[in-house]
Every structure is written in C-alpha cells, then in structure tokens.
C-alpha positions in Angstrom: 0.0 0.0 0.0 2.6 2.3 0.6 4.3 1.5 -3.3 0.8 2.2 -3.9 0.5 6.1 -2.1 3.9 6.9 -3.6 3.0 6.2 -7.1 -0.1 7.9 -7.0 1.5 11.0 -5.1 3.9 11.6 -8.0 1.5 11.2 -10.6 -0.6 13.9 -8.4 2.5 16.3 -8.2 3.4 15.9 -12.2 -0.7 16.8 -12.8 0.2 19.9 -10.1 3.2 20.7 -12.0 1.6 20.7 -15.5 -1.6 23.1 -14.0 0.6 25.6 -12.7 2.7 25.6 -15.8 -0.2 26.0 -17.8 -1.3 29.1 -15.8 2.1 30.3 -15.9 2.4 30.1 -20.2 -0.9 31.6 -20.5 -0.3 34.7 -18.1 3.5 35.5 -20.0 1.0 35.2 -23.1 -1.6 37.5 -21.9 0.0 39.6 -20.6 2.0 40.8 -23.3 -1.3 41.2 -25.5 -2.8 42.7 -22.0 -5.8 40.6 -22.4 -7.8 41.5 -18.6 -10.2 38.5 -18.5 -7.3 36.1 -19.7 -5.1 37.4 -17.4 -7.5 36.3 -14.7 -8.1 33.3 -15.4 -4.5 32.3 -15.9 -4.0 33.2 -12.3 -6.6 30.9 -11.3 -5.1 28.3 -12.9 -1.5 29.0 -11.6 -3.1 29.3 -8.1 -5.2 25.8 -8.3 -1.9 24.1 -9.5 -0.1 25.7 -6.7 -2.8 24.6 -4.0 -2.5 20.7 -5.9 1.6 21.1 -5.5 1.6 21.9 -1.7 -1.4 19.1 -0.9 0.6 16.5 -2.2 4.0 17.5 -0.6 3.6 19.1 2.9 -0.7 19.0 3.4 0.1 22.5 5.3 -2.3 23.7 7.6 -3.6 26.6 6.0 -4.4 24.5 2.4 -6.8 22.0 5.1 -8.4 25.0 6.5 -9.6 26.5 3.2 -9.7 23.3 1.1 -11.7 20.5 3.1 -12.4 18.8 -0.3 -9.3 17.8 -0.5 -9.5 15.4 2.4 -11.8 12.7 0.7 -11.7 11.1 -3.0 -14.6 12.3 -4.4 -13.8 16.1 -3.5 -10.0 15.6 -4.7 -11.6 13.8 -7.7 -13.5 16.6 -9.0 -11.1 19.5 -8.0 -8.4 17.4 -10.0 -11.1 16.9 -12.8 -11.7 20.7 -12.5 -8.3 21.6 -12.9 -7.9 19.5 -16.1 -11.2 21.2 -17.5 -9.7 24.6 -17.0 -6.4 23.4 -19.3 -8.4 23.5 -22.4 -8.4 26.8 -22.3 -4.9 26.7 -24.4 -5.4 26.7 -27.9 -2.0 24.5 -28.2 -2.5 20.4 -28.8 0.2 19.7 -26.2 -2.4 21.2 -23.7 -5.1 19.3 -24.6 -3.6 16.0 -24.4 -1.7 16.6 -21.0 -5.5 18.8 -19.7 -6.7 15.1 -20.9 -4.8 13.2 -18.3 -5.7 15.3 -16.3 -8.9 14.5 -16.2 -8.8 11.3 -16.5 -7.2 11.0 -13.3 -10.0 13.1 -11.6 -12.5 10.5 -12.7 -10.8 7.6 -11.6 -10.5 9.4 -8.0 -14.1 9.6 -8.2 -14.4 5.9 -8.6 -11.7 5.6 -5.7 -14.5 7.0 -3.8 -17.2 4.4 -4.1 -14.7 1.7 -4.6 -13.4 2.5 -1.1 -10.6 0.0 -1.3 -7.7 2.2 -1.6 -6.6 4.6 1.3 -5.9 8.3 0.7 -1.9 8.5 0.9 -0.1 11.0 2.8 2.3 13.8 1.8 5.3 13.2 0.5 7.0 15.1 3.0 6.7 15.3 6.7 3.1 14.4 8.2 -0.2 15.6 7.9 -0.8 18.7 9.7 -3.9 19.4 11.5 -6.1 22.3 10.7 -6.2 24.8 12.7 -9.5 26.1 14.4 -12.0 26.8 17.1 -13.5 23.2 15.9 -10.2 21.6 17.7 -10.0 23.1 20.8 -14.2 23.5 21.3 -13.9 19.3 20.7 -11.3 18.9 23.3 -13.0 20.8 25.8 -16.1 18.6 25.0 -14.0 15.6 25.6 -12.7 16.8 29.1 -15.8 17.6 30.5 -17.3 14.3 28.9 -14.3 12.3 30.8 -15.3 14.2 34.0 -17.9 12.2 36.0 -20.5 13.9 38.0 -21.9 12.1 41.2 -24.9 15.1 40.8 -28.3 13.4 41.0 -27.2 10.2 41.0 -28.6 8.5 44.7 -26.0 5.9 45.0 -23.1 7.9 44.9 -21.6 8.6 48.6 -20.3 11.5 48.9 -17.1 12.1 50.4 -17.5 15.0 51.6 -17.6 15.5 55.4 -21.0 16.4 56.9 -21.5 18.7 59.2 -24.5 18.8 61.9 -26.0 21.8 63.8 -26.0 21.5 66.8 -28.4 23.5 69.0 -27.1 25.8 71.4 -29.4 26.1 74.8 -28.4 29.4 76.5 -28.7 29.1 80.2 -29.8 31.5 82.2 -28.3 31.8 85.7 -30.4 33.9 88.6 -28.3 35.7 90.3 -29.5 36.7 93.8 -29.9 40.1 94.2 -28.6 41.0 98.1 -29.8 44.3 99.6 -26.9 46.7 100.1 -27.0 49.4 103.2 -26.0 52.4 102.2 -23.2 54.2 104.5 -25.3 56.8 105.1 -28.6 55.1 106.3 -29.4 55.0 110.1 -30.5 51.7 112.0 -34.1 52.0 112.8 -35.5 53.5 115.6 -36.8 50.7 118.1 -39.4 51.9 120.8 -39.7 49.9 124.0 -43.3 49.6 126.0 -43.6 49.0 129.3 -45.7 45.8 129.8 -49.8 46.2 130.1 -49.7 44.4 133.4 -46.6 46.3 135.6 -48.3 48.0 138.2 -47.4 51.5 138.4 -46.4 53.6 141.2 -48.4 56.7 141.8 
C-alpha cells in the first residue's frame, strides 16, 4: 500500500506541476497582448496548480483550513477533474492532451471514492498537519468535560465530603441573687420599747 501512495502522489504532483505551468504560459502570453479577463483566469489556474503542489507535498495547515475537499476522493476527484477542464483553455495540442490526463485521473479518483478499497496517501514530505481552528480546541474541551464524572443526581453515589450537623445551642440563664446593700449613710431604725400592760405603776 505504501508502493501504492507513492505512485499515486507523484502522478498527483506531475498533474500539479503541468496546471501551474499551464497558468504560468498563458499569463506570460496574456500579458503581453494585456488581455484582462485572460489574465485572470490564468491566475486561477497558476493558483489551483499551486494549492494541488503543496497538498501533495507538505498538506500545510492553512491548504486543510480553506480546502476541506481535498481530504476525501470524491472532492479531490472533482477539484483534480476541475483543474484538467480549466487546461483546455490553451489553444495548443500539447495542452489538450496533457489537460486530458488530467482529467482522466479526476474521474478515476471519483471511482476511488465508491470503490473505497484504496486509502488516501499521505504527503510526500513530513506528516499531515492538523487544521487549525475553534472546531479543535471546542472538541477537546467537550471531551474533558465528557471524561469528568459527575456524582450530581445520581442517589448511590456517597459522597465524600464531610457532613456537618447543627447543633443547637441552649443558653442558660443563671439567677443571680440580688442581696440588699446598706447604704453608708442610712441610720439603723429607731426601736421603741413599751412597758408591759400588766406592771403595776407607782403613783
């Protein structure tokens, strides 16, 4: 499989190669005749052949932002087929027979896609890189707080926290006898003494 990913990686950077060529030829062309809607499209073309060039070498991140396609058969079939369409443009028989190829090879891509027998290779150089993007980091948060249990609601779960009881607290009221204090300046009561009812008196 992998004789298999590097054969069909070169063939994919040789189609690369030939669209930005193309693109190139036409806009040296155009541009001398200062033709504005040719001159366009030939930078569409060199631009497309660029994008095909750096998929197949490096798969930088900023290509699998913008280019998502590119990630399956059927969407790398039909921008590879578009690529070839946009060839016959050049009225040159050289051009029509590579612009040929090239779409050729979008179409069997496309039948790559329902045969799904044959893996997408990687890039010729280095690894895949991952796109960049809120999807990433919003999907790894998800996963965190998936991996996180939560014992709320669930009856069976003990807690492990410690409990703490109120206890009530009964204020007691102690009576404190209240003793009558003389004052330094009071005088002791006057006590009068009676003579008896039955003394007999002496007159």
């Amino acid at each position: 499989m992998v004789g298999i990913g590097l054969v069909l990686n070169i063939i994919d950077l040789c189609a690369g190669i030939f669209v930005f060529a193309c693109g190139l030829c036409w806009f040296i062309v155009n541009f001398s005749h200062f033709y504005f809607g040719s001159l366009i499209h030939s930078l569409f073309v060199c631009l497309f052949g660029l994008i095909l060039i750096l998929y197949v070498m490096f798969r930088p991140g900023i290509v699998l932002d913008n280019f998502g396609l590119l990630d399956n058969w059927l969407g790398y079939g039909c921008f590879i087929l578009y690529c070839g369409v946009i060839c016959w443009s050049g009225a040159n028989i050289p051009v029509y027979i590579f612009g040929s190829l090239v779409v050729v090879l979008g179409f069997v891509y496309i039948v790559f896609h329902f045969i799904k027998k044959i893996e997408k290779p990687g890039p010729i150089c280095g690894s895949k890189s991952q796109p960049s993007g809120n999807a990433t980091q919003s999907t790894s948060s998800a996963s965190k707080t998936a991996a996180t249990p939560t014992t709320q609601g669930d009856p069976n779960t003990k807690s492990t926290e410690p409990m703490v009881q109120a206890v009530p607290v009964v204020q007691e009221e102690t009576a404190i006898d209240t003793i009558p204090q003389s004052s330094p300046h009071s005088q002791p009561p006057i006590q009068i003494e009676t003579a008896p009812e039955n003394q007999p008196s002496f007159v």
